[in-house]
C-alpha positions as CSV (number, residue, x, y, z in Angstrom):
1,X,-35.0,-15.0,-53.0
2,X,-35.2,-11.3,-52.7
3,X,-36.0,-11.8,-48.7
4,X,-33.1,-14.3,-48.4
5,X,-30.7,-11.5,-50.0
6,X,-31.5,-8.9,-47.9
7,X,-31.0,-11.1,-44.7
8,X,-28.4,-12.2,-46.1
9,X,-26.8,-8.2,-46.1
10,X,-28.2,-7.7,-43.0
11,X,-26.0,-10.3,-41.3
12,X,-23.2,-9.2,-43.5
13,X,-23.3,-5.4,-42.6
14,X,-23.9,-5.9,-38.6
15,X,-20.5,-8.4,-39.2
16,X,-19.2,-6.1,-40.5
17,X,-19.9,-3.3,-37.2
18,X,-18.8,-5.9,-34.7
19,X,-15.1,-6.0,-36.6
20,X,-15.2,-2.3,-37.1
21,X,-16.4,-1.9,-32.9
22,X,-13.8,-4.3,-32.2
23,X,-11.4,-2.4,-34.3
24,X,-11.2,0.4,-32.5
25,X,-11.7,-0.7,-29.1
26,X,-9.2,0.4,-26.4
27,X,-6.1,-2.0,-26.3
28,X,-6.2,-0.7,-23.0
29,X,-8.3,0.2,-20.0
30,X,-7.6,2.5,-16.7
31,X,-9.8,2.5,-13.9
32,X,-9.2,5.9,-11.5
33,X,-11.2,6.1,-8.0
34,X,-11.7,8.6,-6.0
35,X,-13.5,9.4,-3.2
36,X,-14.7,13.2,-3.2
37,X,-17.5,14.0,-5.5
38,X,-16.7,16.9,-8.6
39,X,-17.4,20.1,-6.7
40,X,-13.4,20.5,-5.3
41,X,-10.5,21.0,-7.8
42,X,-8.4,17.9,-6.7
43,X,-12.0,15.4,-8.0
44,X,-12.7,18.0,-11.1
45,X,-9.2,16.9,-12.1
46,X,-9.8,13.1,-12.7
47,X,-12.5,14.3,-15.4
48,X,-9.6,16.4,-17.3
49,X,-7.5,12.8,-16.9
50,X,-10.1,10.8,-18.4
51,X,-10.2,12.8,-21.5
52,X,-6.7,13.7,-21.7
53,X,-5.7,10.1,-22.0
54,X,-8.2,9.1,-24.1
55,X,-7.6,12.1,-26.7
56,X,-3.9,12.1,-26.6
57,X,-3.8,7.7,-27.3
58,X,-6.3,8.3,-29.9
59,X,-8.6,5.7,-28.2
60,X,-5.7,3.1,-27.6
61,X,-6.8,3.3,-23.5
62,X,-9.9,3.6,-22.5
63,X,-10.7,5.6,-18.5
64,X,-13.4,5.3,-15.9
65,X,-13.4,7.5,-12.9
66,X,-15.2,6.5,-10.4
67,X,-15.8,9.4,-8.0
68,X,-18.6,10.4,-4.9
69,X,-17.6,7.3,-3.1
70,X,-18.7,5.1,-5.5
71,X,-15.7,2.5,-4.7
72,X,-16.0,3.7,-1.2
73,X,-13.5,5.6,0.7
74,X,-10.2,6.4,0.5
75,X,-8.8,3.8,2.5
76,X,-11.2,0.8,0.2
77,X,-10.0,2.8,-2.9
78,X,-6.0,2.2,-1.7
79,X,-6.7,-1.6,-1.1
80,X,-8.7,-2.1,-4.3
81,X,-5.8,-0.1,-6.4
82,X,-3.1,-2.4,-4.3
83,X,-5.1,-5.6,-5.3
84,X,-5.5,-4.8,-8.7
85,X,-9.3,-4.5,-8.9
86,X,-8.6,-1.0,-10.3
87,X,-5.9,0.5,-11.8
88,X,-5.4,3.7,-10.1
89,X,-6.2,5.9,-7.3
90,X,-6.2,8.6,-5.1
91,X,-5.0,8.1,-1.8
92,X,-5.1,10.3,1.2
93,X,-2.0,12.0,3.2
94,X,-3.6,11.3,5.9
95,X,-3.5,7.3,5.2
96,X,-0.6,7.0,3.9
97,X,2.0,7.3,7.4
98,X,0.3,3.8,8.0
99,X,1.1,2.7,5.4
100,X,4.4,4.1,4.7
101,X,6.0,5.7,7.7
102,X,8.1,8.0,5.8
103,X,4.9,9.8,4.3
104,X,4.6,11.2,8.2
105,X,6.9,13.8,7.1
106,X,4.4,15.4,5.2
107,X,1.3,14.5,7.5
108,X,3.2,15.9,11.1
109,X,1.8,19.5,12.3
110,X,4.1,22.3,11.3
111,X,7.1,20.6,8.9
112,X,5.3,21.0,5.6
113,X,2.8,23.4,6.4
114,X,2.5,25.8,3.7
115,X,1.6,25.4,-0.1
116,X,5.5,27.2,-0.6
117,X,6.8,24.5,1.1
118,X,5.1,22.0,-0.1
119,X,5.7,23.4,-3.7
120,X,9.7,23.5,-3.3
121,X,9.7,20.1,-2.0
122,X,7.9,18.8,-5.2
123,X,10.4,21.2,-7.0
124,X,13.6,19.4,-5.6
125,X,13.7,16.3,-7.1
126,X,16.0,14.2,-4.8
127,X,13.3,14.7,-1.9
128,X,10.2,14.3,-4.2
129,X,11.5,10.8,-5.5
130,X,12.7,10.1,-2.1
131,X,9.3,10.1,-0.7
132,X,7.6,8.5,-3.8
133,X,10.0,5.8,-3.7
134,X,9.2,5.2,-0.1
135,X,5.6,4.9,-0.8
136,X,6.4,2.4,-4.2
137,X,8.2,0.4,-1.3
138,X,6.0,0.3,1.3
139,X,2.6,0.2,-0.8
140,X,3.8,-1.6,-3.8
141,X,2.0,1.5,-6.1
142,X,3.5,3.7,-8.3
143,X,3.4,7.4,-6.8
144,X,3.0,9.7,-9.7
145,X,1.9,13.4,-8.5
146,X,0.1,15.0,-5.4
147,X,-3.0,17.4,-5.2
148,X,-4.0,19.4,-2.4
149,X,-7.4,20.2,-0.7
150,X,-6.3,22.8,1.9
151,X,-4.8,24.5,4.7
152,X,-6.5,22.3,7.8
153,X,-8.5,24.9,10.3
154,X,-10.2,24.4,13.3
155,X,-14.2,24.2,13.0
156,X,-16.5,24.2,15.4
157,X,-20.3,24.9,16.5
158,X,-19.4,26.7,19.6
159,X,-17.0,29.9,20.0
160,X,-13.3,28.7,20.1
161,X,-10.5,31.5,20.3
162,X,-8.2,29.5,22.2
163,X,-5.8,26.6,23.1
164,X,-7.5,26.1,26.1
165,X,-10.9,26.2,24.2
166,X,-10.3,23.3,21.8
167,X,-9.3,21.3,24.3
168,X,-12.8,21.8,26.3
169,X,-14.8,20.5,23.0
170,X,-15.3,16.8,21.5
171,X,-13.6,17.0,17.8
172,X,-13.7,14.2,15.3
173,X,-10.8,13.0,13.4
174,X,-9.6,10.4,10.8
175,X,-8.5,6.9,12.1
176,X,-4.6,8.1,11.3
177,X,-2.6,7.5,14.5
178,X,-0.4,11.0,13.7
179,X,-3.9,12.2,13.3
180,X,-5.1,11.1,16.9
181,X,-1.6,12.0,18.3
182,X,-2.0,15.8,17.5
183,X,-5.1,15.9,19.2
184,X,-3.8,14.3,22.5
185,X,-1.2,16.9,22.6
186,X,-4.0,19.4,21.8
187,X,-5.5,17.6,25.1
188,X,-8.4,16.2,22.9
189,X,-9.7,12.5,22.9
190,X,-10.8,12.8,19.4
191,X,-13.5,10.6,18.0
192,X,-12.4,9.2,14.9
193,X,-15.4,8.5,12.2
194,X,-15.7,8.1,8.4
195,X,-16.2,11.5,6.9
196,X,-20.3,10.5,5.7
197,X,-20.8,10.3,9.2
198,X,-19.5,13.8,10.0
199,X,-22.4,15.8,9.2
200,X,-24.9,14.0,10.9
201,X,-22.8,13.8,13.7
202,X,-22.5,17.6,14.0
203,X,-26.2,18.4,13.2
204,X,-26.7,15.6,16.2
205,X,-24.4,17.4,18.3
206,X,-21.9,14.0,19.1
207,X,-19.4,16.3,18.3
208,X,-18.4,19.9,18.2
209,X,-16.1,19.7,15.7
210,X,-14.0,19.1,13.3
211,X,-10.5,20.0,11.3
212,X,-10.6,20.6,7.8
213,X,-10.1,22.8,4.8
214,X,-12.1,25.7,3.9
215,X,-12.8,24.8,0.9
216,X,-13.9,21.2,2.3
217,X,-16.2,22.6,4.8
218,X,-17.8,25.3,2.7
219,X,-18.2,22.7,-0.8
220,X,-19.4,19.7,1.5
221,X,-21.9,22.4,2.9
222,X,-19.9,21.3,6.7
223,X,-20.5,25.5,7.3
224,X,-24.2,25.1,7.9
225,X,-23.5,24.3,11.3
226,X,-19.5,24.8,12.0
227,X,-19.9,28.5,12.5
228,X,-16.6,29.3,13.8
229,X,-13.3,28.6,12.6
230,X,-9.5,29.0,14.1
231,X,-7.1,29.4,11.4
232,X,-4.3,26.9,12.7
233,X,-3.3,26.1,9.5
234,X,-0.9,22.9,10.6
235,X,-1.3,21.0,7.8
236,X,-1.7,20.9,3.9
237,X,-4.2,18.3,2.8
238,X,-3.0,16.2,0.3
239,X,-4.1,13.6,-2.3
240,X,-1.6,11.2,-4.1
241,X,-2.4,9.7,-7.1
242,X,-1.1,6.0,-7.4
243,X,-0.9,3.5,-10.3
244,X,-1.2,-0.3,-9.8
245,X,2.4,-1.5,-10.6
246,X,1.8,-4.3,-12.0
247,X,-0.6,-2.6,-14.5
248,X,1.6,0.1,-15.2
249,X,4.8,-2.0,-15.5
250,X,2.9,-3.9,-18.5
251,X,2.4,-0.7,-20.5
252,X,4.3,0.0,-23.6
253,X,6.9,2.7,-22.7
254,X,4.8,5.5,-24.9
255,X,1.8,4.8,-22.8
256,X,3.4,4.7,-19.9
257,X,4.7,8.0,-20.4
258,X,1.6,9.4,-21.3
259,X,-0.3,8.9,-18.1
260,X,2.5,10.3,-16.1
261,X,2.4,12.9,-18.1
262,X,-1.1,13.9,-18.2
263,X,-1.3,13.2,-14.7
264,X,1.6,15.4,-13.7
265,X,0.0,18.0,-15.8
266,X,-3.3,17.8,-14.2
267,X,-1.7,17.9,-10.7
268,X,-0.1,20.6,-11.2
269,X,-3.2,22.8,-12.5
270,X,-5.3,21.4,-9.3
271,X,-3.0,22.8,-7.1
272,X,-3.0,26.0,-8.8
273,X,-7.0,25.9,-8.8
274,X,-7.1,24.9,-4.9
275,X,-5.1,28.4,-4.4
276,X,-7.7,29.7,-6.1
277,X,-10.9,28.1,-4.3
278,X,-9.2,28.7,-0.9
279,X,-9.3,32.7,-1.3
280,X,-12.6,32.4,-3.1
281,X,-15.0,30.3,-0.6
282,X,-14.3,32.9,2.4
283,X,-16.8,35.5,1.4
284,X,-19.6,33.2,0.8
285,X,-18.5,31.0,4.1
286,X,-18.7,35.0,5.6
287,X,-21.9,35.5,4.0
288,X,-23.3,32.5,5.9
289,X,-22.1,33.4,9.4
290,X,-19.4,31.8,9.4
291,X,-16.7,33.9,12.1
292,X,-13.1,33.3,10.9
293,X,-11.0,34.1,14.6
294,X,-7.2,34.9,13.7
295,X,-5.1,33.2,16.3
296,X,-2.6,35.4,18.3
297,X,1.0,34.8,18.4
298,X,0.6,33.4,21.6
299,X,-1.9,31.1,21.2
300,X,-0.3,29.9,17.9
301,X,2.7,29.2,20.2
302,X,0.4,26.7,22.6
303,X,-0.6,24.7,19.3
304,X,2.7,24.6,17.9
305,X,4.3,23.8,21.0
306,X,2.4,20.9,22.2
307,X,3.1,19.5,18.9
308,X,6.7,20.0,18.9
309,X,7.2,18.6,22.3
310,X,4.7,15.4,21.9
311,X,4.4,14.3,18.5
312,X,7.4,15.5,16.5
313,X,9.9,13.2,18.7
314,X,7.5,10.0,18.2
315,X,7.3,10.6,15.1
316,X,11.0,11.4,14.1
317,X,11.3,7.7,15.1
318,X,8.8,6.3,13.3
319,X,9.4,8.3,10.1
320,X,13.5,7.6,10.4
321,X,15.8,10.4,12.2
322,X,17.5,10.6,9.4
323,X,15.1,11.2,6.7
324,X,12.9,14.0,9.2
325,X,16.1,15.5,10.2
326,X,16.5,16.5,6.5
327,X,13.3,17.0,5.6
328,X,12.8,19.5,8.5
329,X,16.6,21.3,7.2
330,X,14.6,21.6,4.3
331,X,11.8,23.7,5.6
332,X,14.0,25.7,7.9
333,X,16.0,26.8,4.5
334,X,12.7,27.4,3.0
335,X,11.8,29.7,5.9
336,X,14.8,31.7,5.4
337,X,13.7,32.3,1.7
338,X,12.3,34.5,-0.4
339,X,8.8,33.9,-0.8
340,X,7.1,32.4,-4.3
341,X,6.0,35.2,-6.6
């Protein structure tokens, strides 16, 4: 009798777990993917995402990030995000004229080329939902924010000081087509290869180089063997972070709200960290032997001419007269400016 009463409890009390587990399970559940592991600002920031959301619905949505190319790269991430096998993303600049033409704006050598520019565009919010709204029509995904992951340099294993130099060397790239364009003008048939591939390829010596960030190449440890590095600076790198829309349209409006806004909030404090990390890796990339050339005004000229002459009219078709024309009015006032205290 005694036995049968206490299994009797037993049964009762784990009952009465599962109800209480089931309880206060998530009502809802995001998935976020990224590529890049958690040693640069932009990745860091999905952790502060997770936990944001999950504090401030008090448990009513539950978050996995997947980072370190768990889901696979950016371009798999995008797809899976678009198909709804997760919920959201971040996608790549670099992908994303494409996909959605009018994001060439953003991805063409010398338009938005600074982190002022790039923070006045997001300031003006005609142009910011402009472009957003180009990339929720083309894509199908809801644009919410950007991050950045750098200035893009020139890096290379062997002594480059020049136009003429780069053009002499076998560079990799991504698989963009504005990507592959830039270095034709540059007078570089660029390799293009998945970014796992890079080191291996530079330690092999199938290339000589690459562009990048700093911070990229000094955190993915690239600046073991990319000892030299011309400061072009022609283009931010940027990461979008997009929400399934099917997923996000079937959110209550107060949940809705809430990733927006904690992703917004974490956007904005990665691109104030990837200030940060960009003035802070150059001693340490310094203290490996890593030679920073600065670029004359005349070979700065050769980089940004080519560009100007070869790309930026392809392009101005393909990303709409219209919508380059005013972009680039944009910049020019920008230019004119006072600079961002």
């Amino acid at each position: 009798m005694k036995r049968g009463f206490l299994t009797l409890l037993g049964i009762v009390v784990m009952g009465v777990g599962f109800i209480a587990a089931n309880a206060t399970a998530a009502e809802y559940k995001m998935r976020l993917a990224h590529m890049t592991p958690l040693i640069e600002s932009h990745a860091k920031a999905g952790v502060w995402i997770k936990d944001e959301i999950e504090k401030r619905s008090k448990g009513r949505m539950e978050v996995q990030y997947f980072h370190s190319f768990q889901l696979g790269n950016t371009i798999e991430i995008t797809k899976k995000c678009q198909m709804g096998m997760i919920e959201a993303a971040y996608t790549n600049g670099n992908i994303m004229p494409d996909m959605a033409p009018e994001f060439g704006i953003g991805y063409c050598p010398y338009v938005l080329d600074s982190y002022e520019k790039w923070t006045k565009f997001l300031a003006n919010d005609e142009l910011r939902n402009e472009l957003f709204q180009y990339g929720e029509k083309r894509t199908g995904l809801v644009f919410v924010d950007q991050m950045w992951f750098g200035r893009y340099v020139i890096a290379s294993t062997k002594p480059i000081n020049t136009f003429e130099e780069v053009g002499k060397l076998k560079f990799r790239c991504t698989e963009s087509q504005i990507n592959l364009d830039w270095w034709k003008a540059w007078g570089v048939n660029a390799d293009t290869m998945p970014w796992p591939e890079v080191y291996p390829a530079l330690n092999q010596k199938v290339i000589d180089g690459i562009e990048q960030s700093n911070t990229a190449i000094h955190f993915l440890k690239v600046d073991d063997l990319t000892k030299y590095i011309l400061p072009t600076d022609h283009v931010i790198g940027t990461w979008y972070i997009v929400l399934n829309k099917k997923w996000y349209d079937k959110l209550p409006d107060d949940l809705k709200t809430l990733v927006v806004q904690v992703i917004r909030e974490a956007s904005a404090q990665a691109r104030v960290a990837q200030l940060y990390d960009e003035c802070r890796v150059i001693g340490p990339m310094k203290a490996k032997g890593v030679t920073f050339t600065p670029l004359t005004p005349e070979e700065d000229a050769k980089f940004k001419k080519a560009v100007q002459e070869k790309v930026w009219p392809k392009w101005r078709d393909q990303i709409g007269a219209e919508w380059f024309d005013r972009v680039l009015e944009f910049v020019k006032d920008v230019e004119k400016s006072s600079p961002i205290e």
